[in-house]
C-alpha positions in Angstrom: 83.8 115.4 91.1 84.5 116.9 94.8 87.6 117.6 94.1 87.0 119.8 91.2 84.3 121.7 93.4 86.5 122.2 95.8 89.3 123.5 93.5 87.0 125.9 91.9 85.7 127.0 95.0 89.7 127.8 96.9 90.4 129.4 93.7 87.6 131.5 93.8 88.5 132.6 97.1 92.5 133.8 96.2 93.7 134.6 93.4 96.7 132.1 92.9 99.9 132.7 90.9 101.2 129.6 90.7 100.9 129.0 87.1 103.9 130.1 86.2 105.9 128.3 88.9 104.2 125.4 88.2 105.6 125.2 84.0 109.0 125.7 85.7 109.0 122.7 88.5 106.8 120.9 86.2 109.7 121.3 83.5 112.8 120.7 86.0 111.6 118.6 89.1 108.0 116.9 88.7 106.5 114.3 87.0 103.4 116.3 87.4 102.2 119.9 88.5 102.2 120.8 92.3 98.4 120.9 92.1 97.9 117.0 90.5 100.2 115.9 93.1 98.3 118.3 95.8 94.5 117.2 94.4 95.5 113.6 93.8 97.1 113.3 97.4 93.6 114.7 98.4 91.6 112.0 96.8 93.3 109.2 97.3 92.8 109.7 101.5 89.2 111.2 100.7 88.8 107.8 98.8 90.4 105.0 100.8 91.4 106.8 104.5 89.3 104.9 106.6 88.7 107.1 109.5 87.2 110.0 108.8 84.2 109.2 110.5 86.0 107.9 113.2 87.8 111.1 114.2 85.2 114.1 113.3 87.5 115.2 110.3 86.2 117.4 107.6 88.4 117.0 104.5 86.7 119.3 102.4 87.6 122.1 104.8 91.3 120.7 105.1 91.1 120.8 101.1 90.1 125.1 101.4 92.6 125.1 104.5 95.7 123.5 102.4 95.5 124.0 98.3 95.9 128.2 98.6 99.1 127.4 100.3 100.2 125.8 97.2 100.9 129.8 96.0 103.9 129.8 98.1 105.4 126.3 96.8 108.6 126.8 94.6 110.7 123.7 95.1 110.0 119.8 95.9 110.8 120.3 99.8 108.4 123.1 100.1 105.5 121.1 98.2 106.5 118.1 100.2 106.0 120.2 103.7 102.6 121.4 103.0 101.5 117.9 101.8 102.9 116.5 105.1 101.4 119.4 106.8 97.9 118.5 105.6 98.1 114.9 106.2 99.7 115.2 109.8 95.9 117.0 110.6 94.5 113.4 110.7 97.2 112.9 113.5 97.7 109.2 112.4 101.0 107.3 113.1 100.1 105.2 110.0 99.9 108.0 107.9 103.4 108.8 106.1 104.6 110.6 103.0 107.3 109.1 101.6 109.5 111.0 98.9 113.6 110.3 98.1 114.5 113.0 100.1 112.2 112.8 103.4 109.6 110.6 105.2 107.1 112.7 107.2 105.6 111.3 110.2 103.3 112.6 112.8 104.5 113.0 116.8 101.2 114.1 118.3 99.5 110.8 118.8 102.0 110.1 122.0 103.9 113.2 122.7 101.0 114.3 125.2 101.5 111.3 127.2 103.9 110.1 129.8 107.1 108.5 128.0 106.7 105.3 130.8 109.8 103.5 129.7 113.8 104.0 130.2 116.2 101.4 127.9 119.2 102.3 130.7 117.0 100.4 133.3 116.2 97.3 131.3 119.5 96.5 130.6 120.5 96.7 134.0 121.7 94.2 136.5 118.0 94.3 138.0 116.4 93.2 135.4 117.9 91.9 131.8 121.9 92.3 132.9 124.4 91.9 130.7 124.2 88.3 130.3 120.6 88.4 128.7 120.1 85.8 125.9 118.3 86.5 122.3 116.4 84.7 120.3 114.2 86.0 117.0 114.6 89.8 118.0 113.4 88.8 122.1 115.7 89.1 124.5 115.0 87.5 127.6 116.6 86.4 131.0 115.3 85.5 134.3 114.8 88.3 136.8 113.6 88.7 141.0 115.4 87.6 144.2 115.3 84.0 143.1 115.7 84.6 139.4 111.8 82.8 139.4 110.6 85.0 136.5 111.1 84.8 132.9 111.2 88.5 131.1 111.4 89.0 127.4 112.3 92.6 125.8 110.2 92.3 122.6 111.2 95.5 120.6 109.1 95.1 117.3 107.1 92.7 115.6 109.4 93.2 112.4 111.8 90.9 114.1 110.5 87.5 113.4 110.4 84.9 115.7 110.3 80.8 115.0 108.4 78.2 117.0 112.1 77.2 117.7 112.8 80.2 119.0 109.8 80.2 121.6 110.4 76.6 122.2 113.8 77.4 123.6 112.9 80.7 125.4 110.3 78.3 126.8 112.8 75.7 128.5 115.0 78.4 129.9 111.8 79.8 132.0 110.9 76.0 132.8 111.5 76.7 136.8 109.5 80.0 136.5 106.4 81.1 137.9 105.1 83.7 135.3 106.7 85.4 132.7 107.0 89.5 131.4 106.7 90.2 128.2 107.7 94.0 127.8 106.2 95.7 124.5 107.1 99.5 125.8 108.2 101.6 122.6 107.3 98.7 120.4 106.2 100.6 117.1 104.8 97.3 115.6 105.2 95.3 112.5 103.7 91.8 111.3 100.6 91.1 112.2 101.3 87.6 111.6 103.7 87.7 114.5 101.1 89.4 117.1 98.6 86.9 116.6 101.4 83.8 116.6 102.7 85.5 120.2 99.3 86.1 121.9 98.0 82.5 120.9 100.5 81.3 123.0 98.1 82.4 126.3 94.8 80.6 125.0 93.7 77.5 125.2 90.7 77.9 123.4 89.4 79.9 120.0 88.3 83.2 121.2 86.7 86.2 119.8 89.2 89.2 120.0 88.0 91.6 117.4 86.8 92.5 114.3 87.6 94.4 111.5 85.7 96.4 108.5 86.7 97.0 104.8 86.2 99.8 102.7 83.3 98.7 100.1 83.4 102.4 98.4 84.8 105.8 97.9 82.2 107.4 100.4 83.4 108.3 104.2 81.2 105.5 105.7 81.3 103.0 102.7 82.4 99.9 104.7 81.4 95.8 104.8 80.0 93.8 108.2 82.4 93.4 110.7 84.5 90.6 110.1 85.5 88.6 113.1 89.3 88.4 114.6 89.7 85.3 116.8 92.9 84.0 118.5 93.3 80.5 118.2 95.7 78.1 120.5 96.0 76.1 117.1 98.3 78.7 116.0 100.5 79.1 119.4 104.4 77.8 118.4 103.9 76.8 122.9 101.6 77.2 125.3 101.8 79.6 128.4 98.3 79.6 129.0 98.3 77.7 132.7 101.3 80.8 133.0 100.9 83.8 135.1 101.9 86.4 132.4 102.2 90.1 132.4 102.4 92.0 129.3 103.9 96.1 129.7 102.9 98.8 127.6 102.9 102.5 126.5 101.8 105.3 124.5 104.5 103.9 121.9 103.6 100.3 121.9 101.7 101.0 118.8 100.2 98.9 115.2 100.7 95.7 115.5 101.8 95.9 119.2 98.7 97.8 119.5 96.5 94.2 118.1 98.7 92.3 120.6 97.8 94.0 123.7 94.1 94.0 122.3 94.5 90.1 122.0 95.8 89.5 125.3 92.9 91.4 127.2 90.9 88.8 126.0 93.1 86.0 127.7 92.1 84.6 131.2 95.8 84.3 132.3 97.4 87.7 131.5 97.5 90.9 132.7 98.0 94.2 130.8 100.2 96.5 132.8 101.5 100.0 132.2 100.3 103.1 130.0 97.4 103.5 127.5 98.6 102.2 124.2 99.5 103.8 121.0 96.6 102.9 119.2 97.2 102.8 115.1 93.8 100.3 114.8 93.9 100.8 110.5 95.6 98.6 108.5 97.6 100.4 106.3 98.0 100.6 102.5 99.8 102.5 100.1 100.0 104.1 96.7 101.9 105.7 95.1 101.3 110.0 93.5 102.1 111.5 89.8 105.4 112.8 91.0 106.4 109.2 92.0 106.2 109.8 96.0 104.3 107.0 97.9 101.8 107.6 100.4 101.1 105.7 103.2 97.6 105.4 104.9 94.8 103.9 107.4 92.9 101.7 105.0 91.2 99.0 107.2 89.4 99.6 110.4 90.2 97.2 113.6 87.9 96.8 116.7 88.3 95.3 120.0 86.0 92.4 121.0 83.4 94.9 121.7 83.4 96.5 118.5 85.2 99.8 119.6 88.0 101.4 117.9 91.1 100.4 118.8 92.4 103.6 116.6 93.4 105.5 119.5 94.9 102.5 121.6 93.6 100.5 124.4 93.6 100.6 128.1 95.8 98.1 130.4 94.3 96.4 133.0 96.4 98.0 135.7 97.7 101.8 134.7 101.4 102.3 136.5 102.9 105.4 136.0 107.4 105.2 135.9 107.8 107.2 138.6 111.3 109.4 138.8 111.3 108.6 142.4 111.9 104.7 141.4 114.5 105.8 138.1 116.9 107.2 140.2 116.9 104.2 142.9 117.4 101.7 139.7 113.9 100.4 139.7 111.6 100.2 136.7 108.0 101.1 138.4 105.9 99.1 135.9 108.3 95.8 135.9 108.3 95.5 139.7 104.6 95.9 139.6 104.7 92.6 137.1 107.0 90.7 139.6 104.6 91.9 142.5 101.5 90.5 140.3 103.4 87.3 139.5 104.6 86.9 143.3 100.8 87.1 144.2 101.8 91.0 145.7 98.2 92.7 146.6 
């Protein structure tokens, strides 16, 4: 097996002591040695990680990189850190270890880019007020000179929504003349509810992506593409005769990130804002000896042109939050929406 190669070959390279430290955590604190946990971490991303390929990454030289390190574990934190050290190399926000003690996560997939969002401004008098409504997790009021435009805060797919809810939201924005639906810093959630939201602005089937599953343990081991459509058969309403502007980030990422992939594809909406967050792979988990679960990319998406959507999407129209704006009270990339909505060149 690789892995054994690949543990013969690091320990040809040092010479580890570790084999008495690992009869004494083994004995007081694991359900397994540091090294099972270390090589069966390894395997299970060499196995089922599904982007590899995707992203240039050798894992046999993160293997050599990562297992002499395991000389200087003495305690479950330390073992966790370098574990969490290796997999933050595939720079995946999908990818977590999850022990009783910690969750690691890696920052580096947004950090470089500009933040493009401030919560004090949404919730002020300009824009959502104080007298904003809610319903299933969206909070929504009408904004502009004439209070024309519907906005909905949307800040994560894990807050469900009804066709109630939407039916409701829908009525209040009767008089309106296109609606904002703001997905800044929305990390995601059910997939279920991206597709039920975005069919809400087609009024046809349409082709909106596709998606590959892993077939075998090899890098490249995946089936056909499999077709993603949005249907308006699954829309609770219909806003696709709306004008509608959807805003996003660097953190609108996961499920968010299929959203804003979906409503590229529809005639009346425009994407507005930042480069998304990405986080295209499905993710799975399973669980190690020591009885830590680890969470990872498993199943590839695509855009409509078969292109990863792993490392986020483009918006129609980049905006930038400029300071200059902040400090007058104005959020740059909502008063581009009302500009598009109002017909503004």
């Amino acid at each position: 097996m690789r892995t054994k190669a690949l543990h013969m070959m690091a320990a040809t390279a040092i010479a580890l002591t570790l084999c008495g430290c690992q009869e004494t955590l083994a004995e007081k604190e694991f359900n397994s040695s540091p090294t099972d946990n270390f090589d069966a971490l390894w395997t299970i991303l060499d196995e089922r990680y599904c982007y590899f390929e995707t992203k240039g990454i050798d894992w046999d030289s993160v293997y050599r990189e990562y297992y002499p390190q395991l000389g200087n574990v003495r305690t479950v934190y330390d073992l966790f850190d370098l574990m969490s050290e290796m997999l933050n190399t595939l720079e995946d926000g999908h990818v977590n270890l999850y022990a009783p003690f910690d969750v690691s996560s890696c920052p580096t997939w947004y950090t470089p880019y500009p933040v493009n969002y401030n919560a004090s401004l949404i919730y002020s008098q300009r824009y959502l007020g104080n007298d904003y409504r809610t319903a299933g997790g969206m909070y929504y009021n009408t904004i502009g000179d004439k209070r024309d435009i519907g906005y909905i805060r949307y800040e994560s797919f894990s807050n469900g929504f009804s066709s109630s809810n939407l039916w409701y939201i829908d009525k209040y924005f009767a008089d309106c003349k296109g609606i904002i639906i703001d997905v800044r810093h929305n990390g995601g959630g059910s997939l279920s509810y991206s597709e039920s939201l975005a069919a809400c602005f087609f009024q046809q089937e349409t082709l909106t992506g596709y998606m590959r599953h892993k077939t075998g343990p090899g890098h490249d081991d995946f089936s056909d593409p499999v077709e993603i459509t949005t249907s308006p058969a699954d829309a609770p309403i219909d806003w696709s005769e709306k004008k509608v502007v959807v805003l996003c980030n660097r953190r609108s990422y996961s499920a968010t990130n299929d959203f804003v992939v979906r409503c590229l594809q529809a005639p009346n909406v425009t994407v507005v804002g930042g480069r998304t967050g990405g986080g295209g792979g499905m993710p799975l988990s399973q669980e190690l000896p020591i009885g830590w679960m680890v969470r990872f990319s498993a199943v590839p998406m695509y855009d409509s042109e078969m292109q990863t959507t792993e490392f986020g999407v483009e918006p129609d129209e980049s905006v930038t939050l400029e300071e200059s704006d902040v400090a007058r009270g104005y959020d740059t990339i909502i008063e581009r929406a009302m500009a598009i909505i109002n017909g503004e060149a």
